[in-house]
mmCIF file of the N, C-alpha and C atoms, coordinates in Angstrom:
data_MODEL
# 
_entry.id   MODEL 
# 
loop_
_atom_site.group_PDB 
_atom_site.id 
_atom_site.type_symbol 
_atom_site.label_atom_id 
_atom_site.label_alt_id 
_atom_site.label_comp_id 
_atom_site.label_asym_id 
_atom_site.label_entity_id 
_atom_site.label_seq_id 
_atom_site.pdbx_PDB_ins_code 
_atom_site.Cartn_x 
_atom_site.Cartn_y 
_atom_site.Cartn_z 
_atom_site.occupancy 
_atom_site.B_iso_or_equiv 
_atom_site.pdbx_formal_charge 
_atom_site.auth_seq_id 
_atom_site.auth_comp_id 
_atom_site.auth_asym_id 
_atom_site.auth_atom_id 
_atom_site.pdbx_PDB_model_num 
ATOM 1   N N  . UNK A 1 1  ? 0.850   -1.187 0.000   1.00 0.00 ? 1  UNK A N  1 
ATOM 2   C CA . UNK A 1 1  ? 0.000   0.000  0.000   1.00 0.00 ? 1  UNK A CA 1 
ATOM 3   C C  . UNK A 1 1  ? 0.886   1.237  0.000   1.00 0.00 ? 1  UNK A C  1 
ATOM 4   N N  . UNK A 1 2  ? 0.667   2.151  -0.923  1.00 0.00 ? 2  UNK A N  1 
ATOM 5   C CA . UNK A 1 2  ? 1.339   3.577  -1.348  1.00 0.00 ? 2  UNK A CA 1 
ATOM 6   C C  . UNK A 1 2  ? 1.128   4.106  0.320   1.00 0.00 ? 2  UNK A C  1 
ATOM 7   N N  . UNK A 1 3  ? 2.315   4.965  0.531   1.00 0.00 ? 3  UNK A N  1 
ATOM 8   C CA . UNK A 1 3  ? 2.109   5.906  1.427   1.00 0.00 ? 3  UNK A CA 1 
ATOM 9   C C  . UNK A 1 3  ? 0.808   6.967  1.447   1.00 0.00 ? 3  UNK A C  1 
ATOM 10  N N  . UNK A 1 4  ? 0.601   7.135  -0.157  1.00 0.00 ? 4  UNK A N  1 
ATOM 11  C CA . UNK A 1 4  ? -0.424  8.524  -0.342  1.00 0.00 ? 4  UNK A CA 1 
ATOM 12  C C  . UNK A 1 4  ? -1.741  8.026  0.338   1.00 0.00 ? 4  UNK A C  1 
ATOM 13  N N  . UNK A 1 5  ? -2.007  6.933  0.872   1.00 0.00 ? 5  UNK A N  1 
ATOM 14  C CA . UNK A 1 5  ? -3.562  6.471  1.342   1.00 0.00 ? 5  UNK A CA 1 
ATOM 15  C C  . UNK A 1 5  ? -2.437  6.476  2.519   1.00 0.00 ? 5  UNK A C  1 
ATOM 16  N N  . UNK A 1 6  ? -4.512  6.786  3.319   1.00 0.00 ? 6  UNK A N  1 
ATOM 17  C CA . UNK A 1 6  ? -4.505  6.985  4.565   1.00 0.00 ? 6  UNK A CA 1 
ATOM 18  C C  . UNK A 1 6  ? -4.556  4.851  5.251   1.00 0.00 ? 6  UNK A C  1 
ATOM 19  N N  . UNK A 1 7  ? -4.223  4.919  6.603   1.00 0.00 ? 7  UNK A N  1 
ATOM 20  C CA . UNK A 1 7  ? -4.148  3.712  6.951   1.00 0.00 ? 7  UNK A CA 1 
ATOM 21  C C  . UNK A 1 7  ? -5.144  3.075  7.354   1.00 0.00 ? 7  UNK A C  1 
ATOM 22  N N  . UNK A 1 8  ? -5.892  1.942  7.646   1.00 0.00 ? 8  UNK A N  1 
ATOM 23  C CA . UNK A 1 8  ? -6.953  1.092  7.908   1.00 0.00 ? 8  UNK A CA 1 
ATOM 24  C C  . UNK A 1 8  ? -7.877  1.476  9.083   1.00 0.00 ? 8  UNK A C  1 
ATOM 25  N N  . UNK A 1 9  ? -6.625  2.118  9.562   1.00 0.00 ? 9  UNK A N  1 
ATOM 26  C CA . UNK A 1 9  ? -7.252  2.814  11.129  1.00 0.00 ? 9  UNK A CA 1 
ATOM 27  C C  . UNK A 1 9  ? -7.960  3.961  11.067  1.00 0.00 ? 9  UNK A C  1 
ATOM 28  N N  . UNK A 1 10 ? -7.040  4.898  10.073  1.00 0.00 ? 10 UNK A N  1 
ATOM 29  C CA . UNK A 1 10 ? -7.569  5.874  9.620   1.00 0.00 ? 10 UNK A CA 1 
ATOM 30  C C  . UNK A 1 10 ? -8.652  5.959  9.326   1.00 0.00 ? 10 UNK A C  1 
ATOM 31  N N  . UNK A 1 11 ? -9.028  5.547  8.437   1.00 0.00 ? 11 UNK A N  1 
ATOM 32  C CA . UNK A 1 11 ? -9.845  5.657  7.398   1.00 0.00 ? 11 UNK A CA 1 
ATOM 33  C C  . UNK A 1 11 ? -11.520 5.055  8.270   1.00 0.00 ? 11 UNK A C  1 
ATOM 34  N N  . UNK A 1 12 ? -11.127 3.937  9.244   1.00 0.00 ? 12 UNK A N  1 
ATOM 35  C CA . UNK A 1 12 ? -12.384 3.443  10.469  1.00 0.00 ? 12 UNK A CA 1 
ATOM 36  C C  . UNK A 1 12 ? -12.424 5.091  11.005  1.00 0.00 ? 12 UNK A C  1 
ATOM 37  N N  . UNK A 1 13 ? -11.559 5.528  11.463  1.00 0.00 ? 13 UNK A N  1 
ATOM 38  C CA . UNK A 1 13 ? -11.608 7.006  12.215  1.00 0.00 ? 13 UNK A CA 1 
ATOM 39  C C  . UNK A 1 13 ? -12.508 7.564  11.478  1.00 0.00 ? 13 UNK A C  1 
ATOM 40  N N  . UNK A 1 14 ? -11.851 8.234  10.334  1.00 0.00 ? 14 UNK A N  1 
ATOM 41  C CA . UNK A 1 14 ? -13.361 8.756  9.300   1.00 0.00 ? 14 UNK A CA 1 
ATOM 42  C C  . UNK A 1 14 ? -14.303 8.040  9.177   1.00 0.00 ? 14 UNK A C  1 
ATOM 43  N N  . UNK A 1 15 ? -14.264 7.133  8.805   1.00 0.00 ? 15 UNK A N  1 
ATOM 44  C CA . UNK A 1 15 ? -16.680 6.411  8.858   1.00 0.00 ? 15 UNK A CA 1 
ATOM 45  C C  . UNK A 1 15 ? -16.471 7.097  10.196  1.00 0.00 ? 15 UNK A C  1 
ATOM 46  N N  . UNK A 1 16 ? -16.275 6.649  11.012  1.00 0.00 ? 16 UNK A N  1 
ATOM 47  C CA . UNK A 1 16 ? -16.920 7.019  12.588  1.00 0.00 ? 16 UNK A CA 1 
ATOM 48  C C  . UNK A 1 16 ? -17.024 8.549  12.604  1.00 0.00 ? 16 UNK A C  1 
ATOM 49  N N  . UNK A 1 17 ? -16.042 9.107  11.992  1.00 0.00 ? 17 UNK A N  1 
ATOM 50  C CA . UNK A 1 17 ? -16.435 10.756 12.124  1.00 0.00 ? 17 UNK A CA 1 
ATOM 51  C C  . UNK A 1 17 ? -17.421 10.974 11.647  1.00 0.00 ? 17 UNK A C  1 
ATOM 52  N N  . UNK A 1 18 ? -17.881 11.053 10.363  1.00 0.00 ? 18 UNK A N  1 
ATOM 53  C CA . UNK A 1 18 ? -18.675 10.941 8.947   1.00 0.00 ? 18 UNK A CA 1 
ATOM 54  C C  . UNK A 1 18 ? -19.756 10.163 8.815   1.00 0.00 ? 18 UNK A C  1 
ATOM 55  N N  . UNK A 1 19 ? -20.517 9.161  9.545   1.00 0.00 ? 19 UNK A N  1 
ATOM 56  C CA . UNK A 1 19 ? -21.354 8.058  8.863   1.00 0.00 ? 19 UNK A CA 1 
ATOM 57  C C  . UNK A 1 19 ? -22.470 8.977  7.966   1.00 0.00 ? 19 UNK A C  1 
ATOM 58  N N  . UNK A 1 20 ? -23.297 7.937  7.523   1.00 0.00 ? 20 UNK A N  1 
ATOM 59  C CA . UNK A 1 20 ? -24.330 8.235  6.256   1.00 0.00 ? 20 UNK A CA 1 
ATOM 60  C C  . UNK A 1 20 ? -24.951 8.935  7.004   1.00 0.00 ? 20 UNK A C  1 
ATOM 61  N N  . UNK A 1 21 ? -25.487 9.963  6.016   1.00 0.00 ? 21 UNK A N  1 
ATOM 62  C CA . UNK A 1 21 ? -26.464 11.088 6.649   1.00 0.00 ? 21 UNK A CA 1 
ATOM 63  C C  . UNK A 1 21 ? -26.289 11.859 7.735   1.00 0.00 ? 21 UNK A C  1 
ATOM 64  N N  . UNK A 1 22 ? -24.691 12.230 8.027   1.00 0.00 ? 22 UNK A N  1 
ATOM 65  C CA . UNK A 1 22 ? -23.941 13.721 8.671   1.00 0.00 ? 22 UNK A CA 1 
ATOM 66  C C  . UNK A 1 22 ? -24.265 14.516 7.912   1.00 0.00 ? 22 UNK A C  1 
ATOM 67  N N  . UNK A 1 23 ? -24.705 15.568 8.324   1.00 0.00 ? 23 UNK A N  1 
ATOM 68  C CA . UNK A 1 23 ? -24.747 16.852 7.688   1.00 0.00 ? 23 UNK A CA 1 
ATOM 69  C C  . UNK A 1 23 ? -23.208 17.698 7.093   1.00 0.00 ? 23 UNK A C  1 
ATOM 70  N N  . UNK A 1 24 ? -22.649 17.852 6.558   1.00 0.00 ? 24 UNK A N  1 
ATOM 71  C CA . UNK A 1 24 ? -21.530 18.791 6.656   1.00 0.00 ? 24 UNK A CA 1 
ATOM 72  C C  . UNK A 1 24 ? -21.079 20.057 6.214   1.00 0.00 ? 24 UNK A C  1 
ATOM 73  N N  . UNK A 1 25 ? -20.355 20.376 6.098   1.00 0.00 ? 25 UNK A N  1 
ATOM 74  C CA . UNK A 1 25 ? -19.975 22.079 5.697   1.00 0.00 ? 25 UNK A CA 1 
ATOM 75  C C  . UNK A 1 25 ? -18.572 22.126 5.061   1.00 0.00 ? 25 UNK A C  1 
ATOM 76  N N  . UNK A 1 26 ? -18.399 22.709 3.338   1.00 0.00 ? 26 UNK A N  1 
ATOM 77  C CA . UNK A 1 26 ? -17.408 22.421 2.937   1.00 0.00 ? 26 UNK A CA 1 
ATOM 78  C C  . UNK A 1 26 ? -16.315 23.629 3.341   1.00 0.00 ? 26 UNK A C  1 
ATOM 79  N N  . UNK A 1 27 ? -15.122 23.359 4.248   1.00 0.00 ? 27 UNK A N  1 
ATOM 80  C CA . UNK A 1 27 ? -14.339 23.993 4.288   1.00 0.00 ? 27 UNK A CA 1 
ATOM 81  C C  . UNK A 1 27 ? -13.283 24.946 3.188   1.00 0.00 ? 27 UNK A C  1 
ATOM 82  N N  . UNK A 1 28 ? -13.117 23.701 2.469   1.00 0.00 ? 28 UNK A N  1 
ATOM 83  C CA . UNK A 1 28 ? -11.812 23.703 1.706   1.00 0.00 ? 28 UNK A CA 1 
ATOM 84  C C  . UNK A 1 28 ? -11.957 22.372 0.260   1.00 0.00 ? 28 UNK A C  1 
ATOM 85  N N  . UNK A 1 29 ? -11.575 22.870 -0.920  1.00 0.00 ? 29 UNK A N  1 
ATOM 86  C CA . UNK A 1 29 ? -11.441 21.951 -1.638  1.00 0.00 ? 29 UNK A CA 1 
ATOM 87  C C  . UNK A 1 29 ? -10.508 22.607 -2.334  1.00 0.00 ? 29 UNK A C  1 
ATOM 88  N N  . UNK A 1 30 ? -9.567  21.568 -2.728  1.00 0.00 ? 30 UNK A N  1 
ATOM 89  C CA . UNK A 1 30 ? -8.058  21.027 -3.628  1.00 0.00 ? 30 UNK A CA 1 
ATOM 90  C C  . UNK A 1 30 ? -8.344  20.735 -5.191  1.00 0.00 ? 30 UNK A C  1 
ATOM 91  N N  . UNK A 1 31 ? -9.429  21.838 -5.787  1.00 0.00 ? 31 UNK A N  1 
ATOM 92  C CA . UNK A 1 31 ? -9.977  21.463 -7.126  1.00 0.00 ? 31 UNK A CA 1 
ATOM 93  C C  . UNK A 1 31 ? -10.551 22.614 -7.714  1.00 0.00 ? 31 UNK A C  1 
ATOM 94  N N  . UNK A 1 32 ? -9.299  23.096 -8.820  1.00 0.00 ? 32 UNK A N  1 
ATOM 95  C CA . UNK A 1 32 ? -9.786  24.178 -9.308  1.00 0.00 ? 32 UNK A CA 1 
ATOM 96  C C  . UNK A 1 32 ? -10.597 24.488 -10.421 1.00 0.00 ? 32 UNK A C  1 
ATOM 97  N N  . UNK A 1 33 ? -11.349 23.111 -10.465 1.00 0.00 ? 33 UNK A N  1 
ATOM 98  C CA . UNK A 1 33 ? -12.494 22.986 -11.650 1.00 0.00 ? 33 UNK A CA 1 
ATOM 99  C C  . UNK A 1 33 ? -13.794 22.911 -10.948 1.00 0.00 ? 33 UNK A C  1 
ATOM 100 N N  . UNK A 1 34 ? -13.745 22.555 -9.633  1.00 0.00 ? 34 UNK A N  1 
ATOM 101 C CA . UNK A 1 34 ? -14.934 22.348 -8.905  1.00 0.00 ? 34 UNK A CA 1 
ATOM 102 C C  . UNK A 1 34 ? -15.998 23.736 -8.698  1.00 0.00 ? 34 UNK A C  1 
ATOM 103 N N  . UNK A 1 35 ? -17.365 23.499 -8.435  1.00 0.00 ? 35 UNK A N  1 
ATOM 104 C CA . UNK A 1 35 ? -18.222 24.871 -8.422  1.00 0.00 ? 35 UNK A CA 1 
ATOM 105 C C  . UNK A 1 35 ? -18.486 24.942 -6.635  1.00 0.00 ? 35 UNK A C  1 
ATOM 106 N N  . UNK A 1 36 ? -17.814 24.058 -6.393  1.00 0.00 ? 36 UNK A N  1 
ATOM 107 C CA . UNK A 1 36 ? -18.446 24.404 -4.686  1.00 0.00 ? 36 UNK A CA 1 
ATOM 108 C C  . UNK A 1 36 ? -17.117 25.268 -3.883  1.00 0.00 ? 36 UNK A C  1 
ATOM 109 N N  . UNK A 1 37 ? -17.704 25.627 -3.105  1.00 0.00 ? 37 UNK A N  1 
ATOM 110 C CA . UNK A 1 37 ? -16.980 26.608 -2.360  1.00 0.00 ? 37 UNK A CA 1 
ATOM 111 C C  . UNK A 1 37 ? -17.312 26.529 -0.985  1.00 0.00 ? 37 UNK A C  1 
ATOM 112 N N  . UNK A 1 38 ? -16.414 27.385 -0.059  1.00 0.00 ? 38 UNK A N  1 
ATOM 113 C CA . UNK A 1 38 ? -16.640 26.684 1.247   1.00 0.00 ? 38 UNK A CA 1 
ATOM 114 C C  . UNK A 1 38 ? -17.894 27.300 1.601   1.00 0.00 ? 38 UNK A C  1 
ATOM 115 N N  . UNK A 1 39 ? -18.445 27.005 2.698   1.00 0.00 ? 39 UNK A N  1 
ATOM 116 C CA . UNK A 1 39 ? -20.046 27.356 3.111   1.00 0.00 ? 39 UNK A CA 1 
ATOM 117 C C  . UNK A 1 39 ? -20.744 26.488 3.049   1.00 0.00 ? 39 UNK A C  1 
ATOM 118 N N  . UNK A 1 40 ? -20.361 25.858 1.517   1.00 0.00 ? 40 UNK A N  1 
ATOM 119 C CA . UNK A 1 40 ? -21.604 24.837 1.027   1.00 0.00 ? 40 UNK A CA 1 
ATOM 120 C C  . UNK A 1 40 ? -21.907 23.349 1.409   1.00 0.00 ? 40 UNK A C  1 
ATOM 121 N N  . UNK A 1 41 ? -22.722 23.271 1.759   1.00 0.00 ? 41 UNK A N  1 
ATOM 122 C CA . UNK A 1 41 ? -23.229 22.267 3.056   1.00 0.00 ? 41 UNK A CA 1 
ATOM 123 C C  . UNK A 1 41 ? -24.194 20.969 1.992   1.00 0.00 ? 41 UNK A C  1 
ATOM 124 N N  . UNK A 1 42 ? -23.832 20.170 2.644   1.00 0.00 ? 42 UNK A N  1 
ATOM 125 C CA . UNK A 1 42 ? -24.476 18.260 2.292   1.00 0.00 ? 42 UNK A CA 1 
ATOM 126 C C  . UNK A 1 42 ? -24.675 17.134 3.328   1.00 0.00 ? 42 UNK A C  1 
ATOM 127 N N  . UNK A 1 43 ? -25.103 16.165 2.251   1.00 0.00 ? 43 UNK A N  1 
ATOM 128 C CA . UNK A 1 43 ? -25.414 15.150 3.544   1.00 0.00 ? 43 UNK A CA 1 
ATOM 129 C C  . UNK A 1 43 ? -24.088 14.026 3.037   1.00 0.00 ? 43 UNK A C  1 
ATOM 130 N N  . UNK A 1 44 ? -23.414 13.625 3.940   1.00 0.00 ? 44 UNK A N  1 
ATOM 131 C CA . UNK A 1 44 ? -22.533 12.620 4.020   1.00 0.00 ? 44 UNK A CA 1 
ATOM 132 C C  . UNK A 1 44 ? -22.758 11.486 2.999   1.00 0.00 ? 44 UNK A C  1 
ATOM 133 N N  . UNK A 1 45 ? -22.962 10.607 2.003   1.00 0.00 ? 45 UNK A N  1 
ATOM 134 C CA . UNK A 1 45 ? -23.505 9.279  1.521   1.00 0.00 ? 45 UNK A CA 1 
ATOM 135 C C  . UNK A 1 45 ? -22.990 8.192  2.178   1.00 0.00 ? 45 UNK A C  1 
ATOM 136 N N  . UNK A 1 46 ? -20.955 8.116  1.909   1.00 0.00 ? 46 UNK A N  1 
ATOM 137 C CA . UNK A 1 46 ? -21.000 7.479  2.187   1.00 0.00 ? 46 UNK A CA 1 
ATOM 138 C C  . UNK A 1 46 ? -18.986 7.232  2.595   1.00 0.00 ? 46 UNK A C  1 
ATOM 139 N N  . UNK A 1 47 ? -18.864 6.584  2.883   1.00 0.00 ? 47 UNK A N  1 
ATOM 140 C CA . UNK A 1 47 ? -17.040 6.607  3.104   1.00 0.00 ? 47 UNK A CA 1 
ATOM 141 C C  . UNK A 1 47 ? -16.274 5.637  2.607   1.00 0.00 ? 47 UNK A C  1 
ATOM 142 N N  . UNK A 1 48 ? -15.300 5.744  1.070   1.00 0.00 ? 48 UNK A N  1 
ATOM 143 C CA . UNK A 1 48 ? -14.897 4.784  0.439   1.00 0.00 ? 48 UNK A CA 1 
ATOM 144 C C  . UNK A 1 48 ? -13.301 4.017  1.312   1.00 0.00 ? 48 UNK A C  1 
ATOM 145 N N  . UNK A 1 49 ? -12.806 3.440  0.492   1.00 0.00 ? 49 UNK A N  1 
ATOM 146 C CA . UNK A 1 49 ? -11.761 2.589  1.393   1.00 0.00 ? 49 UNK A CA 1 
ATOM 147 C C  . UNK A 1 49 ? -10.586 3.334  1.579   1.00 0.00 ? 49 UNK A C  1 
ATOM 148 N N  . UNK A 1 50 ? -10.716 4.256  0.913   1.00 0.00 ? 50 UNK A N  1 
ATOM 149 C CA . UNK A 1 50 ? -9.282  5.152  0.999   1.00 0.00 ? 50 UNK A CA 1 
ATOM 150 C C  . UNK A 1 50 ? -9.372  6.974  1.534   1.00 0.00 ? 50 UNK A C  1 
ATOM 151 N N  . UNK A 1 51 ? -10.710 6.599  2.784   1.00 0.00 ? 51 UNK A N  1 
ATOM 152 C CA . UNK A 1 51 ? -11.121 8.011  3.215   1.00 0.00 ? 51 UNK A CA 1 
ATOM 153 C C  . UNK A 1 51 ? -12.104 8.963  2.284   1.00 0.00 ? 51 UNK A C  1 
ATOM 154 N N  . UNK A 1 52 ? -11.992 8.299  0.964   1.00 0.00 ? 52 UNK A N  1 
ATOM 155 C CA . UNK A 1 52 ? -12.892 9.989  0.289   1.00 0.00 ? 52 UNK A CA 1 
ATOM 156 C C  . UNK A 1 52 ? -14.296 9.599  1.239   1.00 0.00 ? 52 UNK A C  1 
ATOM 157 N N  . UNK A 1 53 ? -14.437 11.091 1.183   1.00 0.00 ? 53 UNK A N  1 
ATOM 158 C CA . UNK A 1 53 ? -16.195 11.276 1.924   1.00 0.00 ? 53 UNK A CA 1 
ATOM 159 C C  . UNK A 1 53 ? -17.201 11.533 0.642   1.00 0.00 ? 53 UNK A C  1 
ATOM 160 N N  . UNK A 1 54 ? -18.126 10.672 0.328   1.00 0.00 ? 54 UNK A N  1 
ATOM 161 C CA . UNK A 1 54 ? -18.562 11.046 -0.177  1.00 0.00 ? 54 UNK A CA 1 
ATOM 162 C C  . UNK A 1 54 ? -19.996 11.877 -0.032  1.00 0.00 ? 54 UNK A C  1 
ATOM 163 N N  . UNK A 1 55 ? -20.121 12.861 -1.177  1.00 0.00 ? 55 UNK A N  1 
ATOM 164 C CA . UNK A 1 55 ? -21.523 13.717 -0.028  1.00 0.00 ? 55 UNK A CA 1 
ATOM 165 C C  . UNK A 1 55 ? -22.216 13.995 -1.477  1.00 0.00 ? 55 UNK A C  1 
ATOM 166 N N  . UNK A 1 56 ? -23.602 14.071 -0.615  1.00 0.00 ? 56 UNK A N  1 
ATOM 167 C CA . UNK A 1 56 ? -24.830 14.540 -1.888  1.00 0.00 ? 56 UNK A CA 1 
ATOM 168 C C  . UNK A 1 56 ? -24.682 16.411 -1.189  1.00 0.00 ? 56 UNK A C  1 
ATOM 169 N N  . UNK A 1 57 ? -23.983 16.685 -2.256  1.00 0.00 ? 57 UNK A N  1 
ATOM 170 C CA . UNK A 1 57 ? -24.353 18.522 -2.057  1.00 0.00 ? 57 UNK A CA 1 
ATOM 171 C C  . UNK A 1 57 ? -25.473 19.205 -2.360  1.00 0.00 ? 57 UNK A C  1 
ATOM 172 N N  . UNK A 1 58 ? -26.029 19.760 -1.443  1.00 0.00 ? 58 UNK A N  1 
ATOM 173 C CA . UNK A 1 58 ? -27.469 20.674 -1.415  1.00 0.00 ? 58 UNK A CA 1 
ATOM 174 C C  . UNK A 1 58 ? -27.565 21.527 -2.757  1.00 0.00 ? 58 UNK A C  1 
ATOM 175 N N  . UNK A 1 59 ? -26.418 21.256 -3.631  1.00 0.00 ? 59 UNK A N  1 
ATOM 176 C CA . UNK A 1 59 ? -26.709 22.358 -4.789  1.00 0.00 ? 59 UNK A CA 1 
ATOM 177 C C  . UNK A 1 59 ? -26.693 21.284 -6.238  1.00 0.00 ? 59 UNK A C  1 
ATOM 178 N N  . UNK A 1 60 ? -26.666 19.682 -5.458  1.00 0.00 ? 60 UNK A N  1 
ATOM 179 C CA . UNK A 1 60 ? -26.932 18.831 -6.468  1.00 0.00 ? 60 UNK A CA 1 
ATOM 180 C C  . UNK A 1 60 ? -25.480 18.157 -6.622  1.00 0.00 ? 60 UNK A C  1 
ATOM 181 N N  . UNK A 1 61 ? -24.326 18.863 -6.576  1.00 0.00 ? 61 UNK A N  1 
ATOM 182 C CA . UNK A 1 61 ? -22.879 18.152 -7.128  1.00 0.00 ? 61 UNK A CA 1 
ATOM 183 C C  . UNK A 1 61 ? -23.119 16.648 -6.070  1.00 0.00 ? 61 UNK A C  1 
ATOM 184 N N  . UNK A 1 62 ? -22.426 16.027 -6.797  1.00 0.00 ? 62 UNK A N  1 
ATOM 185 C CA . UNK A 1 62 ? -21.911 14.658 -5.945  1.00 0.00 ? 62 UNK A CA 1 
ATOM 186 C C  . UNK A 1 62 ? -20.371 14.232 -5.476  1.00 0.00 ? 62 UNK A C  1 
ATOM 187 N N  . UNK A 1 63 ? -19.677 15.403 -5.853  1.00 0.00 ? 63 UNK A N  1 
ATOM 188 C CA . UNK A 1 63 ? -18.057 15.606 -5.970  1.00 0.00 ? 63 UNK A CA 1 
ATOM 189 C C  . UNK A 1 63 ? -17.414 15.202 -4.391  1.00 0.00 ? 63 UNK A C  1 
ATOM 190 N N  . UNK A 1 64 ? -16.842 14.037 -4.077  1.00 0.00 ? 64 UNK A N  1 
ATOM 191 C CA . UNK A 1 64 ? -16.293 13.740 -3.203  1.00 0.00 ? 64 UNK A CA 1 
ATOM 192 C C  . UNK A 1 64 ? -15.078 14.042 -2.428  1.00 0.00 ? 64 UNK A C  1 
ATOM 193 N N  . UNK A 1 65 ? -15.195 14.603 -1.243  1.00 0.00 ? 65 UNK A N  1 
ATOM 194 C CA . UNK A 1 65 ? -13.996 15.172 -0.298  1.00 0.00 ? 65 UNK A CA 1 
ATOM 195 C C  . UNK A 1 65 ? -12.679 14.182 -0.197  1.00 0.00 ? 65 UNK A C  1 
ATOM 196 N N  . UNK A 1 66 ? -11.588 14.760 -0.954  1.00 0.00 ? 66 UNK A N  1 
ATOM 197 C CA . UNK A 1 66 ? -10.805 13.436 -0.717  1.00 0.00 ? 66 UNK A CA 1 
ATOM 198 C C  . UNK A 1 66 ? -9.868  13.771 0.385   1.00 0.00 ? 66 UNK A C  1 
ATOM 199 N N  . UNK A 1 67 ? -9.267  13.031 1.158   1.00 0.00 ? 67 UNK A N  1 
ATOM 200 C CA . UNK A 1 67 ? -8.778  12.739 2.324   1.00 0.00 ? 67 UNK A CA 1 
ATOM 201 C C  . UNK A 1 67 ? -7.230  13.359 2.150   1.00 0.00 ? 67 UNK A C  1 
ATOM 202 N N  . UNK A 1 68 ? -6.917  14.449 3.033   1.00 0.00 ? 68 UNK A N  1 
ATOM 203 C CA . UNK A 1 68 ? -5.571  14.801 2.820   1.00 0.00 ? 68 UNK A CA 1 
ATOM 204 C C  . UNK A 1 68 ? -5.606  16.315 1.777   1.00 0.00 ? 68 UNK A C  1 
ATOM 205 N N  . UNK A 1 69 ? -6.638  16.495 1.298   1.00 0.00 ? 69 UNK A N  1 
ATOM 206 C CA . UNK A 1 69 ? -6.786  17.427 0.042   1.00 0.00 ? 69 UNK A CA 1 
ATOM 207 C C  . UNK A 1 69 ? -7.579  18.136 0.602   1.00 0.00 ? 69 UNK A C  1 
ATOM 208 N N  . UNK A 1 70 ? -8.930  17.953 1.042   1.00 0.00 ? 70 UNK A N  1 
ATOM 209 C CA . UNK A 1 70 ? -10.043 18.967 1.011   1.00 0.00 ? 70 UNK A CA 1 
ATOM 210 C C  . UNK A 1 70 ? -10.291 19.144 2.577   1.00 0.00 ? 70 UNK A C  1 
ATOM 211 N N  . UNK A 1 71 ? -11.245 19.491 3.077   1.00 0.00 ? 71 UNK A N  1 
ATOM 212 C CA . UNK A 1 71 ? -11.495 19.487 4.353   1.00 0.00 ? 71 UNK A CA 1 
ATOM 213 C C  . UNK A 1 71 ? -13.136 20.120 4.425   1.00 0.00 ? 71 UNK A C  1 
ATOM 214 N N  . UNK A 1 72 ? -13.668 19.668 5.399   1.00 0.00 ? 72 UNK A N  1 
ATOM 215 C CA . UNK A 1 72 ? -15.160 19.361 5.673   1.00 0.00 ? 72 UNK A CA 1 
ATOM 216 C C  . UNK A 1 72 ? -15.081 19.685 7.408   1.00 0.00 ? 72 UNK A C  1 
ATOM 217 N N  . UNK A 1 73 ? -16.222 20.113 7.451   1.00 0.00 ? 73 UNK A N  1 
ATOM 218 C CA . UNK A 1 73 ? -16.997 19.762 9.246   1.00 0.00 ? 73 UNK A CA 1 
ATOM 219 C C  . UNK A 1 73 ? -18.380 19.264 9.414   1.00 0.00 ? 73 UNK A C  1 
ATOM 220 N N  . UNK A 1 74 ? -18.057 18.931 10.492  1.00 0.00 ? 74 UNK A N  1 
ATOM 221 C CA . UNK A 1 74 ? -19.703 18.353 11.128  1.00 0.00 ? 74 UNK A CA 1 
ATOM 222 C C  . UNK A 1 74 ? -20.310 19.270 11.105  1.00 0.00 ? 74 UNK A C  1 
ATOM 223 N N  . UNK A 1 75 ? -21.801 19.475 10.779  1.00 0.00 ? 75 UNK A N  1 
ATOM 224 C CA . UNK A 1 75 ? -22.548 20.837 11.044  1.00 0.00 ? 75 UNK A CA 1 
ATOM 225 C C  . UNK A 1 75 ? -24.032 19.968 11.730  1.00 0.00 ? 75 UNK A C  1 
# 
């Protein structure tokens, strides 16, 4: 396993931060093609094996928080 992923532990840490249907608030994203910006708030879906969060955004995107890059909060 590449250093660039987060570790097994990790990544249990996030689901447990994150489970389905957290509300959140986008801090920060690492994507200068993306339309969201911070403020913009979703519901959690779901948490893949390598940390991305994935979220249904209130403005429709489905663009997933990846781990190490973007940053999110609980709201």
């Amino acid at each position: 396993m590449s250093n660039d992923f987060p570790s097994k532990e990790t990544v249990q840490r996030v689901r447990e931060q994150y489970p389905t249907g957290t509300r959140v608030e986008l801090i920060c994203m690492n994507d200068p093609f993306t339309f969201l910006k911070p403020g913009d708030r979703g519901t959690v879906r779901h948490v893949d094996d390598i940390g991305t969060i994935f979220v249904r955004w209130d403005n429709g995107s489905g663009l997933g928080v990846a781990y190490g890059e973007d940053a999110v909060r609980r709201i």
